[in-house]
C-alpha positions as a Python dict, from the first residue, in 0.01 Angstrom:
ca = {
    (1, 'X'): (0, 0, 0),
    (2, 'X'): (402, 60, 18),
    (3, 'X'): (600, -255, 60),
    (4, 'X'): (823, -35, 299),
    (5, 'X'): (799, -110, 620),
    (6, 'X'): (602, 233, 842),
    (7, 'X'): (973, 310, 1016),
    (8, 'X'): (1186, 297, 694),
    (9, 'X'): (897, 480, 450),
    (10, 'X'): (892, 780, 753),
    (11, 'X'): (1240, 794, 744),
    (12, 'X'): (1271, 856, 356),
    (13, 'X'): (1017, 1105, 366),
    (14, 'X'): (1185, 1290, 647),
    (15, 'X'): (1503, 1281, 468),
    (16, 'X'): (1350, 1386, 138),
    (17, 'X'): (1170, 1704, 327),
    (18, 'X'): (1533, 1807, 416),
    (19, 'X'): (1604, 1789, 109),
    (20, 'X'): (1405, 1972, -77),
    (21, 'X'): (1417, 2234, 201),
    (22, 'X'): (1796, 2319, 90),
    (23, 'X'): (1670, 2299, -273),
    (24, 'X'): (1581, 2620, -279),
    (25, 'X'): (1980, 2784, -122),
    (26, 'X'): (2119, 3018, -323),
    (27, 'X'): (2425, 2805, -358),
    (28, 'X'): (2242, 2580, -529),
    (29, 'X'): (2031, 2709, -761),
    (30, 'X'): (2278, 2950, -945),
    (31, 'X'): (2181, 2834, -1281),
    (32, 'X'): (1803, 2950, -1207),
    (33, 'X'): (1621, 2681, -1416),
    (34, 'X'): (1632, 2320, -1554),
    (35, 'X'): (1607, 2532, -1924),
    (36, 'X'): (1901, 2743, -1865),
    (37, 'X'): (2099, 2444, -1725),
    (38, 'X'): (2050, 2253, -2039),
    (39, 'X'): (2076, 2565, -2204),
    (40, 'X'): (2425, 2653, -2092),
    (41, 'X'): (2485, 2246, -2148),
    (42, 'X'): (2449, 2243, -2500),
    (43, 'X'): (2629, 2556, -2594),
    (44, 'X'): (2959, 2423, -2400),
    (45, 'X'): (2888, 2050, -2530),
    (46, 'X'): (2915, 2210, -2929),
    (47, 'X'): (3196, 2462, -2793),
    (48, 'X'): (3417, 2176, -2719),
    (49, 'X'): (3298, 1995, -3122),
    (50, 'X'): (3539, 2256, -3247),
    (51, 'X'): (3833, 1997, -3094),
    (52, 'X'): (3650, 1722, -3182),
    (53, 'X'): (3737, 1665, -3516),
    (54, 'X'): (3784, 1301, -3524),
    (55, 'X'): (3485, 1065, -3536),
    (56, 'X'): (3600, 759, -3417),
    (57, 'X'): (3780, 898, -3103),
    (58, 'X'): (3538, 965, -2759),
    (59, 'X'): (3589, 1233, -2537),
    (60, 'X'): (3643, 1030, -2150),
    (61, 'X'): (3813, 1216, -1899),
    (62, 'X'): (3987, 1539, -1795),
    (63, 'X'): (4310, 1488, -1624),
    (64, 'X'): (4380, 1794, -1307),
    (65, 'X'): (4552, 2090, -1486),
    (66, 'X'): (4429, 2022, -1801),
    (67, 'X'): (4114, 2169, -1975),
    (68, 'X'): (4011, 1955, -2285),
    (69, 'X'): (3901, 1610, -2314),
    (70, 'X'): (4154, 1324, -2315),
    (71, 'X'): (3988, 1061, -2583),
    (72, 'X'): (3968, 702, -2617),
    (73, 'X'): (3867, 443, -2928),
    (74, 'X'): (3567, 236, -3020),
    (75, 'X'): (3664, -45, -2809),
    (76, 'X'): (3654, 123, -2460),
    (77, 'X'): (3320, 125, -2251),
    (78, 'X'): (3245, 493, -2210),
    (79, 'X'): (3263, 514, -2629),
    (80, 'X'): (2913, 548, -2661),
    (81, 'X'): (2842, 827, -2360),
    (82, 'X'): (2980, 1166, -2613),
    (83, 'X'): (2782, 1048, -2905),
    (84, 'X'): (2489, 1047, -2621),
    (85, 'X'): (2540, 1385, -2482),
    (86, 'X'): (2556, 1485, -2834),
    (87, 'X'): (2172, 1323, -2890),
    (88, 'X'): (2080, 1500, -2549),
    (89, 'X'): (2188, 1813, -2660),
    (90, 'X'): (2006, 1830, -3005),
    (91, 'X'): (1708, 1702, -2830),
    (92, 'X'): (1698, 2003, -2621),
    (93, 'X'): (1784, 2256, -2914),
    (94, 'X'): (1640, 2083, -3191),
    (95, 'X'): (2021, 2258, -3359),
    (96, 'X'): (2133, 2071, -3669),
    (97, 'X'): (2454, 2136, -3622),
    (98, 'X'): (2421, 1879, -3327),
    (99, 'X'): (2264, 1630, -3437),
    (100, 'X'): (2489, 1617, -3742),
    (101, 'X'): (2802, 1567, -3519),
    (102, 'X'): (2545, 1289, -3324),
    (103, 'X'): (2567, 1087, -3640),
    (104, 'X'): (2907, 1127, -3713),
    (105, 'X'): (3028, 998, -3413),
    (106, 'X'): (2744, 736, -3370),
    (107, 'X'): (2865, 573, -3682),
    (108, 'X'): (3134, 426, -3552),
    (109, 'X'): (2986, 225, -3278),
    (110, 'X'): (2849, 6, -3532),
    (111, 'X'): (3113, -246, -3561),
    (112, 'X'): (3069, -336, -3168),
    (113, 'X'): (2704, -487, -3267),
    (114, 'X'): (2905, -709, -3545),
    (115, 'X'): (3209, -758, -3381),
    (116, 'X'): (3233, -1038, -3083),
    (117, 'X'): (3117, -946, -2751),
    (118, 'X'): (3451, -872, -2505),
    (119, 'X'): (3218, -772, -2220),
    (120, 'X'): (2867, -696, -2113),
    (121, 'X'): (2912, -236, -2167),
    (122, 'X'): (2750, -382, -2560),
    (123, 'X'): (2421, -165, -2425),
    (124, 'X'): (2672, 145, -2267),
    (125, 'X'): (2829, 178, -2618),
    (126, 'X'): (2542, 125, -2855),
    (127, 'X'): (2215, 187, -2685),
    (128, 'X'): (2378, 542, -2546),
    (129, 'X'): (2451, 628, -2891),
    (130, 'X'): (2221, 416, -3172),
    (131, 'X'): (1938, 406, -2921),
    (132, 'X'): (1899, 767, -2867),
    (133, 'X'): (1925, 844, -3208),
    (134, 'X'): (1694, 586, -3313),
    (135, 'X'): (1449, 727, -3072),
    (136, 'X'): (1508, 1093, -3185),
    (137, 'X'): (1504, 996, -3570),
    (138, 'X'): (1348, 673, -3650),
    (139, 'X'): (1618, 610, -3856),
    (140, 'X'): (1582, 251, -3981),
    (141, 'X'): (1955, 159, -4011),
    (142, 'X'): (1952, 263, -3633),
    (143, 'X'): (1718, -3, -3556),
    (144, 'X'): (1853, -298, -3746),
    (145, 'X'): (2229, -212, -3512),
    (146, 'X'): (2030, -228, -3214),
    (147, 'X'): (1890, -536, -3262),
    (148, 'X'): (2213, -675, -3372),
    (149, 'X'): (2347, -520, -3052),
    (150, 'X'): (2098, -687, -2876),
    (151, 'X'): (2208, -1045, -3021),
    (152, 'X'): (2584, -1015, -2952),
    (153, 'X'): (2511, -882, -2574),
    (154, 'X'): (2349, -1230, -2538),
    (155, 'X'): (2610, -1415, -2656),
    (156, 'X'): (2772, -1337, -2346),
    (157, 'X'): (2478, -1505, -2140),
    (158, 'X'): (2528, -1851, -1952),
    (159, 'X'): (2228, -2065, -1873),
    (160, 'X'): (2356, -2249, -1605),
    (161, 'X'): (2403, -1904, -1412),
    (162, 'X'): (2130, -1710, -1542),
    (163, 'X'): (2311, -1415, -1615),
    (164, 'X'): (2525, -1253, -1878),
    (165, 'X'): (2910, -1296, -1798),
    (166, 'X'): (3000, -913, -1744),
    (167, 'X'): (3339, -969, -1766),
    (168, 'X'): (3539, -1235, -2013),
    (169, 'X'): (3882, -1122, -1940),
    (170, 'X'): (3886, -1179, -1543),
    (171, 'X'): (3989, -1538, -1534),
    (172, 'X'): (4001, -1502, -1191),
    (173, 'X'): (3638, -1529, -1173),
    (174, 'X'): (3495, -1821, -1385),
    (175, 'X'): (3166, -1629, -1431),
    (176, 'X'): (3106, -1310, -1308),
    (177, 'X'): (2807, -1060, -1270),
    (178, 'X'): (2868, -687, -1204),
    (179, 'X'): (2626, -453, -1087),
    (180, 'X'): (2671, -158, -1345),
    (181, 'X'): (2515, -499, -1619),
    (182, 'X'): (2187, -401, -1498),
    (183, 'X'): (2172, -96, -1682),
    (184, 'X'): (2292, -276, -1995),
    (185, 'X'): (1962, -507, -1990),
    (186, 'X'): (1772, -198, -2118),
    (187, 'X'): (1894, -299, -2464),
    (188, 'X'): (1779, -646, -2422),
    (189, 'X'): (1426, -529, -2321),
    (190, 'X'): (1399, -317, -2601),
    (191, 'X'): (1522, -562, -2852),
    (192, 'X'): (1262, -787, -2746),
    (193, 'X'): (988, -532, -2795),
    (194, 'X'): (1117, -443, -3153),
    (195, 'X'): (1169, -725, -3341),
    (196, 'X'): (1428, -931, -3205),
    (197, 'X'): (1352, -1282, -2999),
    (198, 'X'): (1162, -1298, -2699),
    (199, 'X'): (1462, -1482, -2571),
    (200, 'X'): (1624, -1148, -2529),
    (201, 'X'): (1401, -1077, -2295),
    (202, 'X'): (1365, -1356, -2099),
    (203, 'X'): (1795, -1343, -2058),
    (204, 'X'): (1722, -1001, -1907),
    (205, 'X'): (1494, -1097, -1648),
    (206, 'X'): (1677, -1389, -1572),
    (207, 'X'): (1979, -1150, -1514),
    (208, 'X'): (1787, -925, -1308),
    (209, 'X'): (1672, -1195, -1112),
    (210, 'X'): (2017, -1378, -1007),
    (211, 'X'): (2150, -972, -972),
    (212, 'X'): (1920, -936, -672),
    (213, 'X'): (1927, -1301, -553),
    (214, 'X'): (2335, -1290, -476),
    (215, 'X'): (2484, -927, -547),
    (216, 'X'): (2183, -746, -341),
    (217, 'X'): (2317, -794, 39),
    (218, 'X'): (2006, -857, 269),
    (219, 'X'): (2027, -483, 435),
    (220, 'X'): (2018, -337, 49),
    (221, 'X'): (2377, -250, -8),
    (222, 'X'): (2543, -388, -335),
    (223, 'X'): (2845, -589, -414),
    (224, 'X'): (3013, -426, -726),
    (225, 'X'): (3102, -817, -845),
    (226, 'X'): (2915, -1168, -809),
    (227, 'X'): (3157, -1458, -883),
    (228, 'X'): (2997, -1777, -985),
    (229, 'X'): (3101, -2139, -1081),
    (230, 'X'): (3050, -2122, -1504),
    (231, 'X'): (3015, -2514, -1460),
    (232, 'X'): (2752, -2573, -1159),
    (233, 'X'): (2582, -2192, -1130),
    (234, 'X'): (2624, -2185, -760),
    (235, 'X'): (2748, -1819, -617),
    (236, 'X'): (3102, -1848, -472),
    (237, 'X'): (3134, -1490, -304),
    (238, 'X'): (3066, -1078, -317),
    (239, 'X'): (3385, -849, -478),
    (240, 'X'): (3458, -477, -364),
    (241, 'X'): (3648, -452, -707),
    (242, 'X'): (3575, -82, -781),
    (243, 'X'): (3477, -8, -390),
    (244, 'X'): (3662, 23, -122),
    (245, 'X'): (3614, -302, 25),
    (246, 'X'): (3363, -629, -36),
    (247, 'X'): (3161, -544, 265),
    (248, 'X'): (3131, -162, 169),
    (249, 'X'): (2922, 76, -30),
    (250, 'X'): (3030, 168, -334),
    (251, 'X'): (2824, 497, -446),
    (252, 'X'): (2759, 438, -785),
    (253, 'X'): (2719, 99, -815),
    (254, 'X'): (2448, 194, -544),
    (255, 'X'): (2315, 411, -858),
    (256, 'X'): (2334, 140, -1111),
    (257, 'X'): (2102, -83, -928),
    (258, 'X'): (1854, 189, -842),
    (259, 'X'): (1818, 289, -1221),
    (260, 'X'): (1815, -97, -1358),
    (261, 'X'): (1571, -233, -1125),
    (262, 'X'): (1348, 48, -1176),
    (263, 'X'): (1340, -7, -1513),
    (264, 'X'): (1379, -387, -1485),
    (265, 'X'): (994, -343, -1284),
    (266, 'X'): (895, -147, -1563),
    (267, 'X'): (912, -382, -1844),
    (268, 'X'): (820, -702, -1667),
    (269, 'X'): (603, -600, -1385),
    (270, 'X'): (766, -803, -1084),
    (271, 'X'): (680, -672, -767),
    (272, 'X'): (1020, -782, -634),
    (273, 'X'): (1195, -554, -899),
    (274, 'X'): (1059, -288, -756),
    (275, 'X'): (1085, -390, -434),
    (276, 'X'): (1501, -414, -513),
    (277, 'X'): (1499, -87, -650),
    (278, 'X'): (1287, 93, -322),
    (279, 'X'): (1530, -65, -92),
    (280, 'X'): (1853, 27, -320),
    (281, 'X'): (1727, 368, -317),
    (282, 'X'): (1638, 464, 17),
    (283, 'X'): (2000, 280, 188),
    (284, 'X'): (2152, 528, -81),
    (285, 'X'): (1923, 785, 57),
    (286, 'X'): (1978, 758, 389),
    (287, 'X'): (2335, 703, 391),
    (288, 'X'): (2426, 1061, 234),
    (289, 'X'): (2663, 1317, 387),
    (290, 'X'): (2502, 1655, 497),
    (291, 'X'): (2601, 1789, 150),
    (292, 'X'): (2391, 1547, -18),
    (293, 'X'): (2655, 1454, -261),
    (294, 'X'): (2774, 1118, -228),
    (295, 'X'): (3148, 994, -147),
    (296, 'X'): (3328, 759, -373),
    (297, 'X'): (3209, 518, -135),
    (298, 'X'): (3028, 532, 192),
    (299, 'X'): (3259, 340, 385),
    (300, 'X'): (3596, 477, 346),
    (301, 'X'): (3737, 525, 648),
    (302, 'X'): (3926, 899, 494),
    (303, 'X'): (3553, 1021, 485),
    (304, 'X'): (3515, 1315, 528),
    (305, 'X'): (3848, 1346, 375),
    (306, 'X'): (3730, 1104, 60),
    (307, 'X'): (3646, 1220, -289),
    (308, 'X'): (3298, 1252, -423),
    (309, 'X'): (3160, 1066, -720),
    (310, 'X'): (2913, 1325, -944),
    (311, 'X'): (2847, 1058, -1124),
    (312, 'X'): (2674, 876, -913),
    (313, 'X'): (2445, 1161, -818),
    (314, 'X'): (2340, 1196, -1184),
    (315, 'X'): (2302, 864, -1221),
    (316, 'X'): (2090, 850, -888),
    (317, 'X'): (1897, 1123, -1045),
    (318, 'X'): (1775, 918, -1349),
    (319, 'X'): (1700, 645, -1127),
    (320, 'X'): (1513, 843, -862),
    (321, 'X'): (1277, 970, -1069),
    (322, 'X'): (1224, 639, -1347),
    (323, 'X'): (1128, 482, -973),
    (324, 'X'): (899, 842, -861),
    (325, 'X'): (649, 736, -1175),
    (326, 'X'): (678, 364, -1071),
    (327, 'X'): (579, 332, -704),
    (328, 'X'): (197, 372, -626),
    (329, 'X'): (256, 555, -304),
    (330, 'X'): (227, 945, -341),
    (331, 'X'): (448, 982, -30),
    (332, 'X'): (747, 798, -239),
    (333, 'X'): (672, 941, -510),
    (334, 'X'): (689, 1284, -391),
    (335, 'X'): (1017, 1105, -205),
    (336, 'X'): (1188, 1026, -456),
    (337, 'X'): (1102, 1293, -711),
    (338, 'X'): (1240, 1511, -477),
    (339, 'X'): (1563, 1361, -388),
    (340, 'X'): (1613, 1333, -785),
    (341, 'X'): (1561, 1704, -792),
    (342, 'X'): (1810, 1756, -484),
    (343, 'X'): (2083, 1587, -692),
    (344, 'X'): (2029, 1779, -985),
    (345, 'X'): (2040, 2097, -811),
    (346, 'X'): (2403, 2002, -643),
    (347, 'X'): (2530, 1923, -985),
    (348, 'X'): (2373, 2209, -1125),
    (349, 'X'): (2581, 2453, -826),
    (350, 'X'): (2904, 2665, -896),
    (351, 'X'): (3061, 2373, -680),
    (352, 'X'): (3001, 2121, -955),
    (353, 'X'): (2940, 2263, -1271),
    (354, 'X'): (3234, 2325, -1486),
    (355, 'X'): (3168, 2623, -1619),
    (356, 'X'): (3521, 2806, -1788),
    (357, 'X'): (3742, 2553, -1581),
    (358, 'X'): (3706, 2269, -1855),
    (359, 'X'): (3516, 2121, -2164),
    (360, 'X'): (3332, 1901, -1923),
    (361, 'X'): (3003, 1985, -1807),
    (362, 'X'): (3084, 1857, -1453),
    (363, 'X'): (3352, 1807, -1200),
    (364, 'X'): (3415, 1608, -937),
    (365, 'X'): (3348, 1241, -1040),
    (366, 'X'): (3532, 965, -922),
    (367, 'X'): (3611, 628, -1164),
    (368, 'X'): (3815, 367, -1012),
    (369, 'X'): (3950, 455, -684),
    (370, 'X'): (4121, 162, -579),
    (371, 'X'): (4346, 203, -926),
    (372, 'X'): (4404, 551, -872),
    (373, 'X'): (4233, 550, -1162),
    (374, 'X'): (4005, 920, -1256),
    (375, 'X'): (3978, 1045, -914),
    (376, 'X'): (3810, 1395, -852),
    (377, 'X'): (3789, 1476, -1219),
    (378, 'X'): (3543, 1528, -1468),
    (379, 'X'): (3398, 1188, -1643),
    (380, 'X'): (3187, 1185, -1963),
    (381, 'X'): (2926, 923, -1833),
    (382, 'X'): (2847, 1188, -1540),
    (383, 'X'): (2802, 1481, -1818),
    (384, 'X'): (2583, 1189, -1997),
    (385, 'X'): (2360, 1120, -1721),
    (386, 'X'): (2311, 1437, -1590),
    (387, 'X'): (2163, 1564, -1943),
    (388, 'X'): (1969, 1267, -1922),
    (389, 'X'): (1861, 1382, -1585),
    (390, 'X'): (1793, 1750, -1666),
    (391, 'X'): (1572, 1590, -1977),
    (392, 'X'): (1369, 1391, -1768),
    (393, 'X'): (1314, 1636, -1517),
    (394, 'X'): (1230, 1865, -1796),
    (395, 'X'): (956, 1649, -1925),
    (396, 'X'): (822, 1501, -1580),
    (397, 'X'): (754, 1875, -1511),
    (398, 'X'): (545, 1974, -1819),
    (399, 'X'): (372, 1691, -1794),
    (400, 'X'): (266, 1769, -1398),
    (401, 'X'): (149, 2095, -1584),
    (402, 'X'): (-23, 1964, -1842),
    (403, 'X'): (-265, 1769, -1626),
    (404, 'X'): (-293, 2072, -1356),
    (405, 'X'): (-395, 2290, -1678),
    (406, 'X'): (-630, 1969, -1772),
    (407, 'X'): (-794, 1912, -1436),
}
């Protein structure tokens, strides 16, 4: 039985029927298939190798008026998104070439899993990168960064909290916990099941656990930032930070909550996990503009006048349908599986896709917005979840085949 209450579960499926009822537009289904989206993908993602020359240097952002990537070093957070796309891309093709250039600029990375932890984007950098090409290859070198990966990203961790402090270099915050950590627990979990100490594990759940006790607001909105007392544990107050204020909805911190607690259920089983990630999802879900492509943040008063974020739709995407094989309910699953497919068929549109404008895949993602910081341009962890997306979707779909074909 769904733990959604009859009112909110009718509401989602409602929604999701809408959806999937403009899947089908011709808007938004230019690019005809998931296989010539992916398609198209990878030939522009090795297009844009031929400027991409140094190995050590990560493709972030495109800047308006300009067409190639503007790069950053080692150190920043999104390092570990190119060498990603780059794993994405030969998974589709199976092309050489690709996964050549996925090594090159995976090696690199290595020295964050040695180095001391600054902040808690350890799993962005190195699971994007070593952990897809560990899973693609087997290489054993891959493995043995990944679990030292695993061991610095816990360093960060404070007992008295329960949670990993996200970010070192706020002083204003003793101890802090940000929403986007979640995803970063995936490395943790996976250490844990491949070699490294069960503590690993057990810091992840705890993590998950004080993430949905104080920055999971009782109606299923998310604070971006939990600040905390590093001496006594006890939760001091909710931060906006990256949204537009601490009571509102930022969109893709929305997304990083729906994806980590559905995977957060997966590897430990805890009904409230997954009971965190139904009710993250469906307030994202229901508070979507006609368009069905989320602003920056649902509560900015410039709406409709506000940019979009296209990152958080791809990263809604992955986390839609990780939770449409989760939940036992065939209602939510179809739900949810459709929503994901919704999303992907926005980004997938003339309206979003780059196409000739730029070496991105995608446009129209916003970063930090209360900075003035990446607004309405094209950001590598969108292009990087959106392959991921496209992948998943890709697989989810043969296997529905495969066991119509078997029945």
């Amino acid at each position: 039985m769904s733990i959604l209450k009859k009112g909110k579960k009718v509401l989602a499926i409602a929604l999701a029927t809408t959806l999937v009822g403009c899947f089908s537009t011709k808007k938004e289904t230019s690019s005809t298939s998931v296989d010539s989206v992916l398609n198209a993908n990878t030939i522009k993602v090795k297009a844009a190798l031929k400027d991409l020359k140094t190995f050590d240097s990560f493709p972030r952002t495109i800047s308006k008026g300009h067409n190639k990537w503007e790069k950053v070093g080692v150190k920043d957070w999104c390092s570990g998104f190119w060498p990603g796309v780059l794993w994405y891309a030969y998974e589709f093709s199976g092309d050489e070439e690709l996964k050549k250039a996925a090594e090159n600029f995976t090696l690199p990375i290595k020295t964050i899993a040695y180095s001391e932890a600054l902040d808690h984007d350890v799993g962005f950098q190195v699971f994007n990168s070593y952990g897809n090409g560990y899973r693609l290859t087997g290489n054993p070198e891959y493995k043995k960064v990944l679990l030292a990966a695993a061991d610095t990203l816990a360093t960060l961790y404070n007992p008295i909290v329960g949670s990993i402090h996200s970010w070192p270099m706020k002083p204003q915050y003793p101890h802090n916990t940000i929403i986007d950590n979640m995803i970063n627990l995936e490395l943790l979990f996976w250490a844990a099941k491949n070699g490294g100490s069960k503590k690993l594990y057990d810091i992840a759940e705890s993590h998950a656990e004080v993430t949905m006790k104080h920055l999971v607001r009782p109606d299923y909105s998310t604070y971006h930032l939990g600040a905390f007392d590093d001496k006594t544990g006890a939760f001091i107050r909710g931060v906006a930070h990256q949204g537009y204020a601490d009571n509102s909805l930022w969109a893709r911190g929305q997304t990083w909550g729906i994806y980590g607690f559905s995977f957060a259920y997966r590897e430990t089983g805890r009904d409230d996990f997954l009971k965190t990630a139904i009710g993250l999802a469906d307030k994202f879900l229901e508070r979507l503009p006609e368009d069905g492509m989320p602003f920056w943040d649902f509560d900015d008063p410039k709406i409709p006048n506000a940019p979009k974020d296209a990152s958080a739709a791809a990263v809604a995407a992955c986390g839609l349908l990780d939770l449409s094989s989760l939940v036992k309910d065939s209602e939510l699953k179809e739900t949810y599986f459709n929503a994901a497919k919704r999303f992907i068929a926005i980004l997938s549109s003339e309206t979003y896709l780059s196409n000739t404008t730029n070496q991105a895949l995608l446009l129209h993602s916003t970063g930090h917005h209360p900075r003035n910081s990446e607004i309405d341009v094209p950001i590598i962890y969108a292009d990087y979840y959106f392959m991921e997306a496209l992948l998943r979707l890709k697989k989810m779909e043969a296997s529905k085949k495969k066991i119509i074909v078997n029945f």
